[in-house]
N, C-alpha and C positions, 0 to 999 in steps of 0.2 A: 324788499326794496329799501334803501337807503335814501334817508330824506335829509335834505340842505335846506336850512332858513335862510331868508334873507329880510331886511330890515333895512330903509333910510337912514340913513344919519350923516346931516350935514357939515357936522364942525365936531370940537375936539370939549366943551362946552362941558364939563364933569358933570352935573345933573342930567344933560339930554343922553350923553354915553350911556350912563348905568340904565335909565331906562331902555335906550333901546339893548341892551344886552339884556335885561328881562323881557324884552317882547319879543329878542331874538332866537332865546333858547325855550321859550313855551314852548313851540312845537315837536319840541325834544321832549318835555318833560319835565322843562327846566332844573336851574340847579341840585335839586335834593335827587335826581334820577342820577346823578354823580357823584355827587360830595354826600357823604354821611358822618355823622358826628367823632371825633377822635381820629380821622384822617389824616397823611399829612400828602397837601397835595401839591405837586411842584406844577409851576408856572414858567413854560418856555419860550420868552417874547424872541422877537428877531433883533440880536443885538449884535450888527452884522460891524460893525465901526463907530467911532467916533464923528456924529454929525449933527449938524442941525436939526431938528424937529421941521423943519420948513421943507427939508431937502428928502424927506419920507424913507429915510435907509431903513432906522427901527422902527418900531413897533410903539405907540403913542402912549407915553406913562396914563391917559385918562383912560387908555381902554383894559392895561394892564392893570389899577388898580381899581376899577369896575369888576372886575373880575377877584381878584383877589377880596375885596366887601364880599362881592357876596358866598364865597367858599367861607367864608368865615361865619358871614352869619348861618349857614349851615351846619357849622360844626365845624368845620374841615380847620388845620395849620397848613399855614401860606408859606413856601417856600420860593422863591423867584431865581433861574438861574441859565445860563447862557453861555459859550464859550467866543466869545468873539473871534472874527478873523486874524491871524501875527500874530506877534505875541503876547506871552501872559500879561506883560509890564505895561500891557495898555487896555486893562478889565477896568483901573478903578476911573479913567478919564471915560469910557465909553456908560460907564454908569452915573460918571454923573451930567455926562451930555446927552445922554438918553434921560436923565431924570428921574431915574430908576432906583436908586439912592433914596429921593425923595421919598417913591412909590411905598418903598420900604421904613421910611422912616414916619410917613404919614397913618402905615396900615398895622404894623406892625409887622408886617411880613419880614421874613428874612431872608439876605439874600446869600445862596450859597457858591462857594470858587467850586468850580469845573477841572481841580486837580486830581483828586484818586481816583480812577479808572479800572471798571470790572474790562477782564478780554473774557472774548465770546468768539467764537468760531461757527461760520454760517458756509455750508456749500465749499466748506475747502478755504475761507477766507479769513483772514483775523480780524477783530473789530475789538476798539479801545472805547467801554460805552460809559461818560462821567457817572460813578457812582449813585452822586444824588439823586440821578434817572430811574435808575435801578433799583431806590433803595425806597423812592416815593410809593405811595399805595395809590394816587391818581396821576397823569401827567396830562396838563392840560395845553397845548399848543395854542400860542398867539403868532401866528404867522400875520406878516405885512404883504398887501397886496402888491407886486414887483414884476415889472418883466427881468430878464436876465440874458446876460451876451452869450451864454452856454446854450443854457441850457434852457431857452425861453423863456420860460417862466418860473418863478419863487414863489412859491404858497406853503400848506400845511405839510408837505411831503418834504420838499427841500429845506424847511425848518427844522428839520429833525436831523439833520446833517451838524447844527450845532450843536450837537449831543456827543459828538465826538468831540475830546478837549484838544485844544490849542496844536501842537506841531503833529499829532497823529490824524490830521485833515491830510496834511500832505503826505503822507505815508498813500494814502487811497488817493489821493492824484495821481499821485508815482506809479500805481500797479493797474490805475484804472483810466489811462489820460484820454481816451475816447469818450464822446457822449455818450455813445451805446454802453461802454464799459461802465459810466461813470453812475447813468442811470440804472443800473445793477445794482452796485453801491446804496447812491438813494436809496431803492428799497430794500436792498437789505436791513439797513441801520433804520426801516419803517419796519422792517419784522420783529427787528430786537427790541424796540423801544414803546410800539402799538398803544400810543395815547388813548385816551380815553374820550377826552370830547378835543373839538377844535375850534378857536371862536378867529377869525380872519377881520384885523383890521384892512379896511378899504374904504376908511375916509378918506383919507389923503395917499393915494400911495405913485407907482411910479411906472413911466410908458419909454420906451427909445433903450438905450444900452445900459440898464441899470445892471446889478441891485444894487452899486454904490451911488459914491454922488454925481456919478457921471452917468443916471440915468434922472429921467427929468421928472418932476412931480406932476402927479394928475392927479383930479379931484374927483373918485369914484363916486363917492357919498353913501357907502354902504356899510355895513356888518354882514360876515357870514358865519354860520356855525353847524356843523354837525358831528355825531359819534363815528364818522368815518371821513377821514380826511384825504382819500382818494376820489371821493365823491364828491367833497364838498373841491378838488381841484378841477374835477374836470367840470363841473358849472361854470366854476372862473373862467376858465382858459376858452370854453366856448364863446362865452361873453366879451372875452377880449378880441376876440378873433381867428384863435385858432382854431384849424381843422381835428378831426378826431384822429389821433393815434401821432399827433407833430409833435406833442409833449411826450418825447419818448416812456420818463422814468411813468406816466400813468397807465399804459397801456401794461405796459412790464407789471404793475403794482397789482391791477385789474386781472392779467393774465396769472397770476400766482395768488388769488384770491385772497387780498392784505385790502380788498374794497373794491367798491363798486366804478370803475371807468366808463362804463357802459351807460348811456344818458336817459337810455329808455327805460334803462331801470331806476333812475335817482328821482326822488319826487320832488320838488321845490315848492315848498311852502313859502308863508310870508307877504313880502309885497314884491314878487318876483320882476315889477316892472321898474324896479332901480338894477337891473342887469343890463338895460337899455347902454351900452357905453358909450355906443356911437364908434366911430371910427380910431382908433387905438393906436399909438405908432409904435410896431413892433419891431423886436431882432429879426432878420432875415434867418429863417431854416436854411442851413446849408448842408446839401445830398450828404459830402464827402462827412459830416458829423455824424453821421448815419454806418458807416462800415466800421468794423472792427477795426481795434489797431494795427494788433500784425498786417492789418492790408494798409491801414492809411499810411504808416510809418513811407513807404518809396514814395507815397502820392504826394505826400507832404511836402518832396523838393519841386512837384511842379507848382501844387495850389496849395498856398497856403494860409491861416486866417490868423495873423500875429499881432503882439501890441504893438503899441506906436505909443511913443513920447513926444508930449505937446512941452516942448523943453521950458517956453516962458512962462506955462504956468506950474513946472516941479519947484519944490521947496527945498530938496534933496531931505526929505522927513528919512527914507530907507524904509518904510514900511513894506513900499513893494518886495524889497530884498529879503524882509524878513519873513515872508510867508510864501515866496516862489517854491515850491516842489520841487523842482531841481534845481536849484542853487542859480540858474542862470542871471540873475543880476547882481552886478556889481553898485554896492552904493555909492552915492556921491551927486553934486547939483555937478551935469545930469547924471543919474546912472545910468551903467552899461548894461544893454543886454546882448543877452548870447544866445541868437534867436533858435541857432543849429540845436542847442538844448533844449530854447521852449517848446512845451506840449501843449499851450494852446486854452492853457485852464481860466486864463482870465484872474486867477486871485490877486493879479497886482493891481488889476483894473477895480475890483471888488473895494479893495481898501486903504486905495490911493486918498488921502482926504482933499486932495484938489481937482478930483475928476481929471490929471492929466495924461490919463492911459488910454486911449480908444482903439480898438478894433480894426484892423489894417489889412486890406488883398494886396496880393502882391500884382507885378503886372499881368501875368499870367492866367490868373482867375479873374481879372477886371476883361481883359479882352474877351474868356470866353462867359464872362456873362454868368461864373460862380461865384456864390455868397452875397448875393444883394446888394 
């Protein structure tokens, strides 16, 4: 039985943090059941863009370098590292608006770039996985509590997607552009890369069409962590409101025994009654994200779920342009899309820094009442 902690914590307050990350991972064993002396163990927040701390995209430098104290005073060397969404040219602004910079400069940690890449091949697929992943003796996932326009929800599984560096994300957009394909994917790059513990901020994190900043902040007031981070998602995702098996990539992760999806087997320790969330306002499940591609590809000219540009709030930054999978945007205030090319992935929405990408039915699936 795989067991989930969970712990209160109401603010971002650096002394309240570390303790509860020591009250949170007791029931694991706490740190030393991980980290042993002469280690080097890398730290992988969600360092999904450049944003405010307010707007909950990443991962909270007080929980990050919580975590990073206490692998140290264990023993362990602190490595911290991420591959942001777009491109490379924009790691050292995201580091230091993440504050991540700091985290490193305060801890000693160091933070490493997400350039050389091991390839691995899983089931017939290629995977480009950042070396330093690879090359750590522990990997510790800091996932941010997030719903998401895909793919529901963002937690300890869909963190590990930035483990693949910079333009080889959209290489698996490209081969994988269905949900069902995509959460394949996911757990793939969860078989190659099998963290070791997982500590999930969810003090602040985000509800409505996130995971950029066009989804909206909510205040969960939690810490979660466990040694299995298919376990410690599907807690979440119950608590937020999803039904069992809506999160596709967890079932998939569950059914290929990479963790526990199954609820009757996870135990929840802790103070399990800060999972309480209350009413949560989620991405609509849409059927059609559920078929294969080769089928959705014809279905796609009746219903379909495309971005939409909110033209007075673009800046013409091009970031969306720079991380589309298939090339379909052209930059410029506004840029063009080319919808006949988009597949629907959402990464321009992901790491638009104005939130002005949203999710769009066409007329056709508005009348028959597809996609929410």
């Amino acid at each position: 039985m795989s067991i989930v902690s969970v712990v209160a914590c109401e603010a971002y307050e650096p002394g309240a943090v570390r303790q509860a990350v020591i009250v949170v991972l007791a029931p694991l064993g706490g740190i030393g059941r991980f980290v042993r002396p002469g280690m080097r163990v890398l730290l992988k927040p969600n360092l999904l863009a450049a944003a405010d701390l307010e707007q909950a995209v990443t991962t909270h430098p007080a929980v990050v370098q919580a975590m990073a104290e206490l692998v140290q005073e264990a023993g362990g060397t602190v490595l911290i590292g991420d591959s942001p969404g777009g491109s490379a040219r924009n790691i050292s602004l995201v580091l230091r608006r993440s504050r991540m910079a700091e985290v490193a400069e305060c801890t000693g940690a160091r933070l490493v770039p997400f350039d050389g890449v091991v390839w691995k091949r899983l089931d017939g697929s290629d995977y480009f996985i950042a070396r330093p992943v690879l090359e750590a003796d522990l990997v510790i996932n800091l996932p941010k509590l997030k719903t998401h326009i895909l793919t529901l929800y963002t937690g300890a599984v869909k963190n590990l997607f930035g483990t693949v560096p910079g333009t080889r994300k959209r290489e698996i957009h490209c081969r994988a552009p269905g949900v069902q394909d995509f959460s394949q994917a996911l757990v793939d790059v969860l078989e190659l890369v099998r963290p070791g513990l997982t500590l999930m901020d969810g003090v602040l994190g985000q509800e409505g069409n996130g995971p950029g900043v066009g989804g909206t902040p909510r205040r969960y007031g939690c810490l979660a962590a466990s040694a299995d981070p298919v376990a410690l998602d599907a807690v979440i995702t119950q608590a937020l409101g999803y039904r069992p098996g809506e999160v596709l990539h967890l079932g998939q992760a569950g059914a290929r025994r990479l963790g526990v999806s199954d609820l009757d087997a996870v135990q929840v320790m802790g103070q399990g009654r800060v999972l309480d969330f209350g009413t949560v306002s989620l991405p609509k499940a849409h059927w059609y994200f559920r078929v294969p591609a080769w089928v959705s590809a014809p279905l796609s000219r009746a219903i379909r779920l495309r971005p939409r540009l909110v033209s007075s709030a673009c800046v013409g930054c091009g970031r969306c342009a720079e991380v589309c999978p298939r090339e379909a945007i052209t930059p410029g205030q506004p840029p063009l899309f080319d919808l006949d090319r988009c597949i629907g992935c959402f990464c321009c929405a992901e790491v638009c820094p104005q939130g002005a990408i949203t999710p769009h039915r066409n007329l056709i699936a508005r009348i028959v009442g597809v996609g929410g």
